[in-house]
TIMI-296787 format. One record per atom (N, C-alpha, C): residue number from 1; residue in one letter; chain; atom name; x negated, y negated, z. Coordinates in steps of 0.05 Angstrom, whole numbers, plus 5000, padded with zeros to 4 digits. Example, Ala and Ser with C-alpha at 12.3 -4.5 7.8 and 13.67 -1.06 7.14 Angstrom:
! TIMI-296787
PT    i  aa  ch  at     X     Y     Z
PT    1   A   A   N  4736  5114  5156
PT    1   A   A  CA  4754  5090  5156
PT    1   A   A   C  4736  5066  5156
PT    2   S   A   N  4743  5045  5142
PT    2   S   A  CA  4727  5021  5143
PT    2   S   A   C  4742  4999  5157
! end
This chain:
! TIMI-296787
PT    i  aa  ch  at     X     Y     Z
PT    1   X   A   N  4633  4988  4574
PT    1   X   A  CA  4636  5013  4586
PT    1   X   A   C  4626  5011  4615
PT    2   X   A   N  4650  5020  4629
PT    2   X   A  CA  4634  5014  4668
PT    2   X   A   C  4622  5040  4672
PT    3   X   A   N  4619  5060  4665
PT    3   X   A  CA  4610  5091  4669
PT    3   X   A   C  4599  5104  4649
PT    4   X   A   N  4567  5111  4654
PT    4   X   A  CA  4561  5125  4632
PT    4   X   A   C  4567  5153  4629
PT    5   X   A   N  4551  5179  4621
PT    5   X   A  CA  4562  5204  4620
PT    5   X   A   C  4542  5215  4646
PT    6   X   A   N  4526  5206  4658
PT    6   X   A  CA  4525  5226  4683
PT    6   X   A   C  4536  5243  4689
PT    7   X   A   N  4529  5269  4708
PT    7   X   A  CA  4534  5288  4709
PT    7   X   A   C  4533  5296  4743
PT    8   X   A   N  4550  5283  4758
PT    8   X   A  CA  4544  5300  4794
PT    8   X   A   C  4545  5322  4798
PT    9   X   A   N  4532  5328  4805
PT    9   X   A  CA  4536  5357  4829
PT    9   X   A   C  4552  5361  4851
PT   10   X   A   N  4578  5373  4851
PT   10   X   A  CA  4597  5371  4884
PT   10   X   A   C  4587  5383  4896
PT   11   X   A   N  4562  5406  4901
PT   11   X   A  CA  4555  5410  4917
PT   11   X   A   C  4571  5439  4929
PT   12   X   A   N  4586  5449  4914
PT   12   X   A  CA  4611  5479  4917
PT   12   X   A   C  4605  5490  4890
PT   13   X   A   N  4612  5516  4890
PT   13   X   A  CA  4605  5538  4880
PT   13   X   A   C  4627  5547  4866
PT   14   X   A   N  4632  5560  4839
PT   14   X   A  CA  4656  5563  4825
PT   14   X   A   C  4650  5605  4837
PT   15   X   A   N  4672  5605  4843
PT   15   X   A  CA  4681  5630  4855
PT   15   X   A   C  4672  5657  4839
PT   16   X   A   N  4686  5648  4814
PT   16   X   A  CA  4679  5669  4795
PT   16   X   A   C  4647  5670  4786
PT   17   X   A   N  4638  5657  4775
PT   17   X   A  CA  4607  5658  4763
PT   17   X   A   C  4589  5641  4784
PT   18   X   A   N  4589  5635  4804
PT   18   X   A  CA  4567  5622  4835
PT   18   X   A   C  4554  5607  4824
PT   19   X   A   N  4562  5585  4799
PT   19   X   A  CA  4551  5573  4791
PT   19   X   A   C  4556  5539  4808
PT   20   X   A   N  4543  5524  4804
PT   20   X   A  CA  4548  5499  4821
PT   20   X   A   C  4575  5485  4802
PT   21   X   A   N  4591  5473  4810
PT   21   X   A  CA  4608  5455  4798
PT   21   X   A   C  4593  5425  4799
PT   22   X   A   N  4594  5414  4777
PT   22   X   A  CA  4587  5385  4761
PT   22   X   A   C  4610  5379  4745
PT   23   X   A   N  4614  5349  4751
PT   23   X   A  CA  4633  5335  4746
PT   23   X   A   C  4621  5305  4742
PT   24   X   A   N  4635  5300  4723
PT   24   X   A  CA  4623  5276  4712
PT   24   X   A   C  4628  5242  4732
PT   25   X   A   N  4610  5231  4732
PT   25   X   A  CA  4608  5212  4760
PT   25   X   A   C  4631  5197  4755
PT   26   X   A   N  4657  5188  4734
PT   26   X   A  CA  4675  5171  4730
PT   26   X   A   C  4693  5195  4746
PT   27   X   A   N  4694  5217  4730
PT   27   X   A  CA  4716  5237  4751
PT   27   X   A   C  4712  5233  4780
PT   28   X   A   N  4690  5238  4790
PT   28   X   A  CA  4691  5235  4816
PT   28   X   A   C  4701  5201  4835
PT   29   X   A   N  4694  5180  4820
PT   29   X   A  CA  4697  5151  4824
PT   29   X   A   C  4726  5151  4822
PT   30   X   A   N  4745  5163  4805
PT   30   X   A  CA  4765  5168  4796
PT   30   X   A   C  4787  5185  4823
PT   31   X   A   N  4780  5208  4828
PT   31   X   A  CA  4785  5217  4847
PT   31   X   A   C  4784  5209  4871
PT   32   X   A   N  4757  5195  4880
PT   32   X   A  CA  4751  5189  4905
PT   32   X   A   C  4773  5163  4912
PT   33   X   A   N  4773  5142  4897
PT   33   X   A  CA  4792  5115  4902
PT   33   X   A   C  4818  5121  4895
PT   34   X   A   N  4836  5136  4876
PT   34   X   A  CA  4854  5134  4866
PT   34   X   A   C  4886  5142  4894
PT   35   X   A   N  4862  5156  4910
PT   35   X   A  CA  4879  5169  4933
PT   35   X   A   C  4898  5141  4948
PT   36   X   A   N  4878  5118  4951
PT   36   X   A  CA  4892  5098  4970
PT   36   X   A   C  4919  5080  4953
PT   37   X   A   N  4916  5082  4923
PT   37   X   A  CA  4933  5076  4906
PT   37   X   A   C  4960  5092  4905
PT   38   X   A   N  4951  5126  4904
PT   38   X   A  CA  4976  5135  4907
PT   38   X   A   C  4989  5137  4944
PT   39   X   A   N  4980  5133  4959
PT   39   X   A  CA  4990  5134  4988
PT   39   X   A   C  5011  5107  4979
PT   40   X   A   N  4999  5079  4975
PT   40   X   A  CA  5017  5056  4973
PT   40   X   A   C  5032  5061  4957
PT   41   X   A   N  5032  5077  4928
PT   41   X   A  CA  5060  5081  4915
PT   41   X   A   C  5078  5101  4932
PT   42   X   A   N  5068  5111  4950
PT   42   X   A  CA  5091  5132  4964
PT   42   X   A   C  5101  5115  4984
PT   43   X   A   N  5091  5093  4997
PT   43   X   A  CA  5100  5077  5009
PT   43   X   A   C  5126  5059  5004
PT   44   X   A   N  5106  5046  4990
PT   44   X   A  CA  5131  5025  4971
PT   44   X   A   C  5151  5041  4959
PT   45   X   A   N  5157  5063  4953
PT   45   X   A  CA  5177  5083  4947
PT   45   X   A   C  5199  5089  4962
PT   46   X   A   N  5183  5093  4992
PT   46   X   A  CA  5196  5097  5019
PT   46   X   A   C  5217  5069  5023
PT   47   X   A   N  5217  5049  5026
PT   47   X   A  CA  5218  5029  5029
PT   47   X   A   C  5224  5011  5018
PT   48   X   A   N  5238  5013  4993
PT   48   X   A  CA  5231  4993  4971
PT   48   X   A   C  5258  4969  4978
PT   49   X   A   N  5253  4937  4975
PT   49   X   A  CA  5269  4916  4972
PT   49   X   A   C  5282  4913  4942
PT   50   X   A   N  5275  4930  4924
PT   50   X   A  CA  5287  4929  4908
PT   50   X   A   C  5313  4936  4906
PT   51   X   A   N  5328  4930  4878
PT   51   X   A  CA  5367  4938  4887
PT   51   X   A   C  5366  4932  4853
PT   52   X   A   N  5381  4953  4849
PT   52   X   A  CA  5386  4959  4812
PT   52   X   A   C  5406  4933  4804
PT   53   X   A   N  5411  4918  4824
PT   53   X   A  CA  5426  4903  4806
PT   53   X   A   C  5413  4870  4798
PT   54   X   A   N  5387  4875  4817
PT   54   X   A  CA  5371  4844  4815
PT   54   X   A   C  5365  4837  4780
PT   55   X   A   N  5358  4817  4773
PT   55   X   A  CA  5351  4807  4752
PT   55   X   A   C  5322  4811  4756
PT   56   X   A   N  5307  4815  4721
PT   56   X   A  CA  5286  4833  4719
PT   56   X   A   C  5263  4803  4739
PT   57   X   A   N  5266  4769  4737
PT   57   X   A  CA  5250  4757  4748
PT   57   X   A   C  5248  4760  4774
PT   58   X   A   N  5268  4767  4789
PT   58   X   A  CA  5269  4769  4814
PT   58   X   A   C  5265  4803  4827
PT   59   X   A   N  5263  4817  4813
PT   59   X   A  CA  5245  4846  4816
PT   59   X   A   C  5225  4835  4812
PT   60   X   A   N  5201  4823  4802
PT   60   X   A  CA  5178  4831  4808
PT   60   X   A   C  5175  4808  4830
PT   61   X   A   N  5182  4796  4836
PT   61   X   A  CA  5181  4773  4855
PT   61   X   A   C  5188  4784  4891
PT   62   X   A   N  5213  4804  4882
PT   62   X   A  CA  5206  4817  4907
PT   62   X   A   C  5190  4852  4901
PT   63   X   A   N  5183  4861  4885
PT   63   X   A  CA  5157  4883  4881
PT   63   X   A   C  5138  4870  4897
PT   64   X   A   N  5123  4842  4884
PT   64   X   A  CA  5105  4828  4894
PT   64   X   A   C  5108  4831  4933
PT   65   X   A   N  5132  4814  4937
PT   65   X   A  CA  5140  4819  4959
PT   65   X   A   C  5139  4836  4982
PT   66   X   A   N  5145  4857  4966
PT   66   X   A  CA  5145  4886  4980
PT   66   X   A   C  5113  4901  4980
PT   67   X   A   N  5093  4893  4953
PT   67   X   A  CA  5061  4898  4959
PT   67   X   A   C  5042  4881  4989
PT   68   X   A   N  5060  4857  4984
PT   68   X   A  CA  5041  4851  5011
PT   68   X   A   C  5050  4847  5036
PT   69   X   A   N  5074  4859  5040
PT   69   X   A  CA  5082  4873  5059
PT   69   X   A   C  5070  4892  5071
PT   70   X   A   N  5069  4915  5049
PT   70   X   A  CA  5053  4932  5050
PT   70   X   A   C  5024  4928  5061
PT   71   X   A   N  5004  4911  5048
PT   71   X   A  CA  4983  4909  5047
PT   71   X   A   C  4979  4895  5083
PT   72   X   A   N  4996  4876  5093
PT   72   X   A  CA  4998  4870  5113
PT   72   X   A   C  5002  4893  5136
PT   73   X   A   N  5016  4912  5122
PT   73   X   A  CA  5014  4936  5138
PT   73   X   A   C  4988  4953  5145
PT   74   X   A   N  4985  4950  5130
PT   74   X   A  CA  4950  4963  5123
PT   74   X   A   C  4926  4954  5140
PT   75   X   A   N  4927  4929  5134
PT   75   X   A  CA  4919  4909  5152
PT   75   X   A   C  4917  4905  5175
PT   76   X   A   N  4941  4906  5191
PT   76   X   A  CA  4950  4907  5219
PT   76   X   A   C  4946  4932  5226
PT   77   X   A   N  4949  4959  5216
PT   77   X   A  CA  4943  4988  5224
PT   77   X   A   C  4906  4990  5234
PT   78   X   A   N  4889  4980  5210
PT   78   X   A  CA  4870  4975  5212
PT   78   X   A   C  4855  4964  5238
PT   79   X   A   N  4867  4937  5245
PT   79   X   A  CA  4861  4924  5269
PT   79   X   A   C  4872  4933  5288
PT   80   X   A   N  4887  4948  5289
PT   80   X   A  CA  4896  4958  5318
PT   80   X   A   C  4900  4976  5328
PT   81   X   A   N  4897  4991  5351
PT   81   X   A  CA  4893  5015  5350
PT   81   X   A   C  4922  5035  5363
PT   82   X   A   N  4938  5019  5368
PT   82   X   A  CA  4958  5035  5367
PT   82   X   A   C  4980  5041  5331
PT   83   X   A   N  4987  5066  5330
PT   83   X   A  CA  4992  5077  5305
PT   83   X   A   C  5026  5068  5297
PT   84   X   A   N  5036  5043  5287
PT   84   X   A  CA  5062  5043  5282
PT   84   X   A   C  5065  5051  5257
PT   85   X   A   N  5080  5062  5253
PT   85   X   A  CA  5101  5066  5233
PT   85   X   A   C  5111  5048  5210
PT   86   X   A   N  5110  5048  5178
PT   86   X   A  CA  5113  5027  5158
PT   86   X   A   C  5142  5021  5166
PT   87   X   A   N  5157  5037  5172
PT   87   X   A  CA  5189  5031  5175
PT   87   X   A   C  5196  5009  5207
PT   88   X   A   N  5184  5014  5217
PT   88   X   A  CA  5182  5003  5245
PT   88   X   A   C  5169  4977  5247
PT   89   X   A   N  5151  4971  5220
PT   89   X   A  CA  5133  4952  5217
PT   89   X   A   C  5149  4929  5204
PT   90   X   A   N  5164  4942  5183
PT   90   X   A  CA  5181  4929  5174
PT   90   X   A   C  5205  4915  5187
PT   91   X   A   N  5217  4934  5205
PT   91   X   A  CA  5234  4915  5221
PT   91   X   A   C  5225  4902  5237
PT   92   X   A   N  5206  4899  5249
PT   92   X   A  CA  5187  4881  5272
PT   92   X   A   C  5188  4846  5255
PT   93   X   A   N  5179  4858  5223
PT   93   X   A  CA  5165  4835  5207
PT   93   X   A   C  5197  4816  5200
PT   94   X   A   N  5218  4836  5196
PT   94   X   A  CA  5239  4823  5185
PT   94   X   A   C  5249  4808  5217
PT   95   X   A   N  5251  4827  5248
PT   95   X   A  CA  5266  4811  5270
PT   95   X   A   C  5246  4782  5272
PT   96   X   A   N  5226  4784  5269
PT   96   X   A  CA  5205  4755  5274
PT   96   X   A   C  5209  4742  5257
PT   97   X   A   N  5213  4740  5227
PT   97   X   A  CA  5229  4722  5202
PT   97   X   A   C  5255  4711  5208
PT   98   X   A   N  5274  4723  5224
PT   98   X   A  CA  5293  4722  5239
PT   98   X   A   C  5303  4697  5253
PT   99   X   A   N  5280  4706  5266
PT   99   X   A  CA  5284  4689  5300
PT   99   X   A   C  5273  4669  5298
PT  100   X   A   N  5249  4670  5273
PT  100   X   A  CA  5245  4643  5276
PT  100   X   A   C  5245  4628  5248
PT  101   X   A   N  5272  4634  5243
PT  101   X   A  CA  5288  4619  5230
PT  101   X   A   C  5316  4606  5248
PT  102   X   A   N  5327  4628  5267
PT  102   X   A  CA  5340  4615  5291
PT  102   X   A   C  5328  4589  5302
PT  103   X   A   N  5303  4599  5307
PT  103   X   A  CA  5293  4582  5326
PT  103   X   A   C  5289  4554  5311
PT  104   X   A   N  5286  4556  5282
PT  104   X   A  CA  5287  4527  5270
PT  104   X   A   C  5309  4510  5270
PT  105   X   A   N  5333  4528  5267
PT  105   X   A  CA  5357  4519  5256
PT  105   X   A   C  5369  4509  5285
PT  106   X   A   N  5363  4518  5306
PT  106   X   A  CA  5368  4506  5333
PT  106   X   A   C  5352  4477  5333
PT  107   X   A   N  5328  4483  5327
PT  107   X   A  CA  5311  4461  5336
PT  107   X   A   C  5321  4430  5322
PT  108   X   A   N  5332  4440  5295
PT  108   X   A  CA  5337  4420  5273
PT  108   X   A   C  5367  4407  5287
PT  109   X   A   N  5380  4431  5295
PT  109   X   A  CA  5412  4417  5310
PT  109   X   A   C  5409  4399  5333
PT  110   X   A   N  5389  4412  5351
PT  110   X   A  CA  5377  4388  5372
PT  110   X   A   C  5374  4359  5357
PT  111   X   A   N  5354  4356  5346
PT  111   X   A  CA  5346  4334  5327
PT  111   X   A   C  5380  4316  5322
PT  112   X   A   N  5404  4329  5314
PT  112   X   A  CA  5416  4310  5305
PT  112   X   A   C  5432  4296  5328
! end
């Protein structure tokens, strides 16, 4: 068991009877984290690489795909202080996969 039955105090007042509201410390642990879980499912929603016609191994291979994308997004928002956009972030990440795949496939034609 990670939570026993503790009992917090939020510290607000129930309207009707001015009594304090208490909630049990897993509700609140529950509430407090669950928020950053559902933002990334509205994300990956927005956005998704998935396509109803992939085979079920290659859905979670690009799900996977598409989480740390995400998470890279997260990441890079974090460290920097100008605010882009997940859609914007995404094509930035896909034109740089791009180009420098150009830039290999040039480099490799040189070579012959």
């Amino acid at each position: 068991m990670i939570h026993d039955a503790t009992v917090v105090n939020k510290g607000r007042k129930d309207r009707k009877t001015n009594m304090e509201i208490k909630k049990s410390y897993a509700v609140v642990q529950y509430t407090e984290f669950i928020k950053g879980v559902d933002r990334a499912d509205q994300y990956l929603s927005y956005y998704s690489v998935l396509k109803k016609t992939v085979k079920c191994s290659e859905k979670v291979v690009l799900y996977l795909l598409n989480c740390v994308l995400f998470n890279a997004f997260f990441v890079y928002r974090t460290l920097n202080t100008n605010k882009v956009k997940y859609k914007n972030f995404l094509h930035e990440v896909g034109r740089s996969w791009i180009s420098e795949v150009q830039n290999r496939s040039e480099s490799s034609s040189d070579d012959l």
